[in-house]
Backbone as numpy.savetxt, mean C-alpha at the origin, in Angstrom:
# Nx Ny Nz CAx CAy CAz Cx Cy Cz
-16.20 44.83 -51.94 -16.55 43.61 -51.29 -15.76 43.49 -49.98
-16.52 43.04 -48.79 -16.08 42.90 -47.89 -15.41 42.04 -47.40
-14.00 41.47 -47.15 -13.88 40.04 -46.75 -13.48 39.91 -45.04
-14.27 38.85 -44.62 -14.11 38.94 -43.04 -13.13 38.24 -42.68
-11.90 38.20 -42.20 -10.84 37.33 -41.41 -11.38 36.56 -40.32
-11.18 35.04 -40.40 -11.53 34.51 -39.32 -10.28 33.87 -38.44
-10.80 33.85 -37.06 -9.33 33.13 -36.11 -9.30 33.94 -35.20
-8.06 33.40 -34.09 -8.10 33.85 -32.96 -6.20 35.27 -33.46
-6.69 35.66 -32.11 -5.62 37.14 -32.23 -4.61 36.61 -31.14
-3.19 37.02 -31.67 -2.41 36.83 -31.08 -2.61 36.92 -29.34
-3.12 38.09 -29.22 -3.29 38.12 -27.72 -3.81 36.53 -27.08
-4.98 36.21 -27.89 -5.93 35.20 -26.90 -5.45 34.20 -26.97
-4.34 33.51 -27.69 -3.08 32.61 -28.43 -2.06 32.59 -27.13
-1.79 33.63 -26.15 -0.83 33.46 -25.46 -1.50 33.64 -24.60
-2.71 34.00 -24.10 -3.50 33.55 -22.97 -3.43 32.57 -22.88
-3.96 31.37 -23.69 -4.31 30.27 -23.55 -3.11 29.59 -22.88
-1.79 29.78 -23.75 -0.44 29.02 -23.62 -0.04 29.40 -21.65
-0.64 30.70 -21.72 -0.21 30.96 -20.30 -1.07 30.06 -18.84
-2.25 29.74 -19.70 -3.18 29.04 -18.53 -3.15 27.94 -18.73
-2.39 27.28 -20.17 -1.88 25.59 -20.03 -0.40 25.86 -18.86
-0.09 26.57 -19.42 1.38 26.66 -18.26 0.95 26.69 -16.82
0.10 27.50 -16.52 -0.16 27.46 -15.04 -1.17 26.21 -14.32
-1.73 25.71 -15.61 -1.99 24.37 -15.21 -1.05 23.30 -14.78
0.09 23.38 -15.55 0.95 22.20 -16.16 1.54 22.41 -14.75
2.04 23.69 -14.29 2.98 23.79 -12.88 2.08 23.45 -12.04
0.89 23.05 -11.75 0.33 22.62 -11.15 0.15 20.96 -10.67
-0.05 20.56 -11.78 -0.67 19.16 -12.01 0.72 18.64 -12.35
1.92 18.68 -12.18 3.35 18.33 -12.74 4.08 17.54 -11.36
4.21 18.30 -10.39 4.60 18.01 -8.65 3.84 17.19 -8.37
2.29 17.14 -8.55 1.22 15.89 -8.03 1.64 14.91 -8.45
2.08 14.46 -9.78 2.51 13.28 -10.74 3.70 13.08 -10.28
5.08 13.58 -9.79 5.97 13.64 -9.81 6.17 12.57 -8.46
6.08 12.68 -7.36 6.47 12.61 -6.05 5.45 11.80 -5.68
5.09 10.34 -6.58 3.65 9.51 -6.32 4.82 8.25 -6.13
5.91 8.16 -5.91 6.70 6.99 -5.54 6.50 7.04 -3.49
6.78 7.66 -3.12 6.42 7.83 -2.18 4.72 7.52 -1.42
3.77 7.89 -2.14 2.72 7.25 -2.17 2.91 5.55 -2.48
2.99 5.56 -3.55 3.37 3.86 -4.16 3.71 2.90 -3.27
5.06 4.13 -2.25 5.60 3.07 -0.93 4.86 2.80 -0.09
4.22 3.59 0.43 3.18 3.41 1.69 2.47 2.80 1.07
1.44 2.40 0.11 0.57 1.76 -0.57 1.13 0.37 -0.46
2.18 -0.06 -0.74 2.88 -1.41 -0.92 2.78 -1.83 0.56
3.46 -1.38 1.47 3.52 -1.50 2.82 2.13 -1.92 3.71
0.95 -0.89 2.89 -0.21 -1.02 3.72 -0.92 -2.26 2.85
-0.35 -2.59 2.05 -0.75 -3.67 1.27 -0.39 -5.37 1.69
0.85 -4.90 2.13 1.83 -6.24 2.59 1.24 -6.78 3.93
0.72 -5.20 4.78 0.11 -5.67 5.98 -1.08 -5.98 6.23
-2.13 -5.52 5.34 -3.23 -6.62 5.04 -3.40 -7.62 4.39
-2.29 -8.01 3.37 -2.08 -9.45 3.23 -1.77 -10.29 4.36
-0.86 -9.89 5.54 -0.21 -10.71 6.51 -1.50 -11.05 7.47
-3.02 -9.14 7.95 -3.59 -10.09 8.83 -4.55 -10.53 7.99
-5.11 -10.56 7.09 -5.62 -11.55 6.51 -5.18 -12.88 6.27
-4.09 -13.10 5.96 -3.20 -14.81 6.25 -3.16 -15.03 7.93
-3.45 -14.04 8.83 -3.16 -14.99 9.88 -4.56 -15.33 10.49
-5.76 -13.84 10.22 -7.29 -14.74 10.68 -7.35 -16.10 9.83
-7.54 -15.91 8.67 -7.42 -17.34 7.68 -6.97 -18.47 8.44
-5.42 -18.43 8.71 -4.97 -19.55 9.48 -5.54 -19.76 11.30
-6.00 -18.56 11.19 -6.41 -19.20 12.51 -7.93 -19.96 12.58
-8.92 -19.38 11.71 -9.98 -20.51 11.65 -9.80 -21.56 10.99
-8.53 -21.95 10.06 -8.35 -23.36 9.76 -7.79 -24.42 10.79
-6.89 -23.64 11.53 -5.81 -24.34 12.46 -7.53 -24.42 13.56
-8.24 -23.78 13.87 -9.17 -23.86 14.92 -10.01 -25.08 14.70
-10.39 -25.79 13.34 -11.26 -26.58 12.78 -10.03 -27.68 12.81
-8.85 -27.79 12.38 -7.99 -28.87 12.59 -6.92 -28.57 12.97
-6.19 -29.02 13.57 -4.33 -28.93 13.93 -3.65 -29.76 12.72
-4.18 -30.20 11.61 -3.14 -30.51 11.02 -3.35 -29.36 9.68
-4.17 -28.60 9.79 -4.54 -26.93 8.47 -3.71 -26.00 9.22
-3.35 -25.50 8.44 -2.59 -24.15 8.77 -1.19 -24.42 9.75
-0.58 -23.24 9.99 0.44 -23.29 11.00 0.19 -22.67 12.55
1.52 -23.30 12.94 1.45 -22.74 14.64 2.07 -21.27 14.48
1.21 -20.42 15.17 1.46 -18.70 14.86 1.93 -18.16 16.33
3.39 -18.20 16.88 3.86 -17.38 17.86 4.14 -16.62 17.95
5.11 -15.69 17.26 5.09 -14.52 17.29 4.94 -13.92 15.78
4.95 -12.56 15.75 4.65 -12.11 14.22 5.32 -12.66 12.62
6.36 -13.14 13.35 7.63 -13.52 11.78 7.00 -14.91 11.42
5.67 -15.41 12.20 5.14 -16.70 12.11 4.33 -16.33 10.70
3.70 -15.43 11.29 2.47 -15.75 10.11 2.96 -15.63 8.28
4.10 -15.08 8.09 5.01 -15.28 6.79 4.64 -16.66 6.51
4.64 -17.76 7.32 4.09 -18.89 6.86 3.13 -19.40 6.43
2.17 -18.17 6.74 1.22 -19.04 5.86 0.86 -18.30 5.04
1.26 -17.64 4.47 1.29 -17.40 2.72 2.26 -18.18 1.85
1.89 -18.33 1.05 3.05 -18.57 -0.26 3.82 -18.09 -0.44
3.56 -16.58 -0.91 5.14 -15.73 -0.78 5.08 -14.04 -0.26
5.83 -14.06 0.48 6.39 -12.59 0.83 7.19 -12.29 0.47
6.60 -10.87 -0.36 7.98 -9.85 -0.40 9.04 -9.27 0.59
10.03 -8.99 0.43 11.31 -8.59 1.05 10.52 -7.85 2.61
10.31 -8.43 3.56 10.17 -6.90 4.58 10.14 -7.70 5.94
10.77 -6.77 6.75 11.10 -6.51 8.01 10.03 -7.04 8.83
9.82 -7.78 9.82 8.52 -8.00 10.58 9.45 -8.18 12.04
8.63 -7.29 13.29 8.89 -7.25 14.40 8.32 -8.77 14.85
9.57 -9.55 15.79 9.33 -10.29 16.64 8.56 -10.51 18.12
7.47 -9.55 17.96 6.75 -9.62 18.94 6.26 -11.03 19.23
6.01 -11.31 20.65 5.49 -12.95 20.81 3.74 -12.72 20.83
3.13 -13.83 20.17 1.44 -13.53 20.03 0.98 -14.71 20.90
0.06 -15.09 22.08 0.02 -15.57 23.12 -1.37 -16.48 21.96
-1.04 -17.92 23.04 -2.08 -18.55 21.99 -3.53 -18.08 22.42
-4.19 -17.81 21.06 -5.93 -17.32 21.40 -5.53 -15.51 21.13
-4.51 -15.03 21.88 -4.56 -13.81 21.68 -4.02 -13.22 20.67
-4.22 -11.85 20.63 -3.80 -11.07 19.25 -2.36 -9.87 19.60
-1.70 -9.77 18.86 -0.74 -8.88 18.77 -0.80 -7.77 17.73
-0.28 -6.30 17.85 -0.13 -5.54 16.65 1.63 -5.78 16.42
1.39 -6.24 14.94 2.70 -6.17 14.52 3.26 -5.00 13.86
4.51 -4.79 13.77 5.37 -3.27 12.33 6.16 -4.27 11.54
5.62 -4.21 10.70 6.93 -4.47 9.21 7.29 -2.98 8.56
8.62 -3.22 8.10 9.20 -2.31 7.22 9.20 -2.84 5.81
8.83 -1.68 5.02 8.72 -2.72 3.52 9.21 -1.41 2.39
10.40 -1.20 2.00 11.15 -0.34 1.28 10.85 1.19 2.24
11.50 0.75 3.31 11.88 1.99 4.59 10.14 2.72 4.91
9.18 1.85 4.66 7.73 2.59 5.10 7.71 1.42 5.90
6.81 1.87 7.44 6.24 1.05 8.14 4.95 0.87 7.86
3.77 -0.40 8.56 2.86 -0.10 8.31 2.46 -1.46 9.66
1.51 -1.29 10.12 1.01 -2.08 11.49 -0.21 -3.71 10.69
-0.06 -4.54 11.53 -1.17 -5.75 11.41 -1.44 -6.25 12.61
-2.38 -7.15 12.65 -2.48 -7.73 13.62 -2.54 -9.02 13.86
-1.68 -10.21 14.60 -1.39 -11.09 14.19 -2.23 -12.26 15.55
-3.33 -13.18 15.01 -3.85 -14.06 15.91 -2.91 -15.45 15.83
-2.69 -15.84 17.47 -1.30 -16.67 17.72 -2.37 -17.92 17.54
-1.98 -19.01 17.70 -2.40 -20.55 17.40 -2.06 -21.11 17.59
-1.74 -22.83 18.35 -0.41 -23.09 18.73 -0.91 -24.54 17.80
């Protein structure tokens, strides 16, 4: 009587282990070094919160002077949100009607907005 062995052979057992390994060194560095991403993400995040709070305030403040705030230079428009996180905003002056590009620093990443002045 014949009996057939079934399963895999050592060889094809350490193939496999060898092409999870050369996966793993692969896909390991991508996962690793995503704080750095995270930062710039936060940053480019902070700065479309800011020009989005300052068009906002500027078509409210445009419909009344007593909505919204007066927006002069960039460290203005922090006001009209509720809350900001920790970050750096250049004191550029924003001319009323006109627009400025601002830089905040936000955990050592920069990232640009653009800030409409209002008086």
């Amino acid at each position: 009587m014949d009996v057939k062995q079934a399963g895999f052979t050592l060889i094809e057992l350490v193939m496999v282990i060898v092409i999870l390994g050369i996966l793993a060194a692969v896909a390991i560095p991508k996962f690793v070094d995503l704080s750095s991403d995270a930062k710039t993400a936060a940053a480019a995040g902070v700065a479309g919160a800011l020009a989005s709070a300052s068009a906002t305030n500027y078509a409210a403040r445009s419909v009344s002077t007593s909505k919204g705030v007066a927006i002069a230079n960039c460290q203005d428009v922090t006001s009209a949100l509720t809350s900001v996180p920790s970050v750096t905003i250049s004191s550029t002056t924003v001319s009323n009607g006109g627009s400025a590009v601002c830089t905040i620093t936000h955990q050592g990443v920069t990232a640009n907005f653009t800030a409409i002045g209002i008086s």
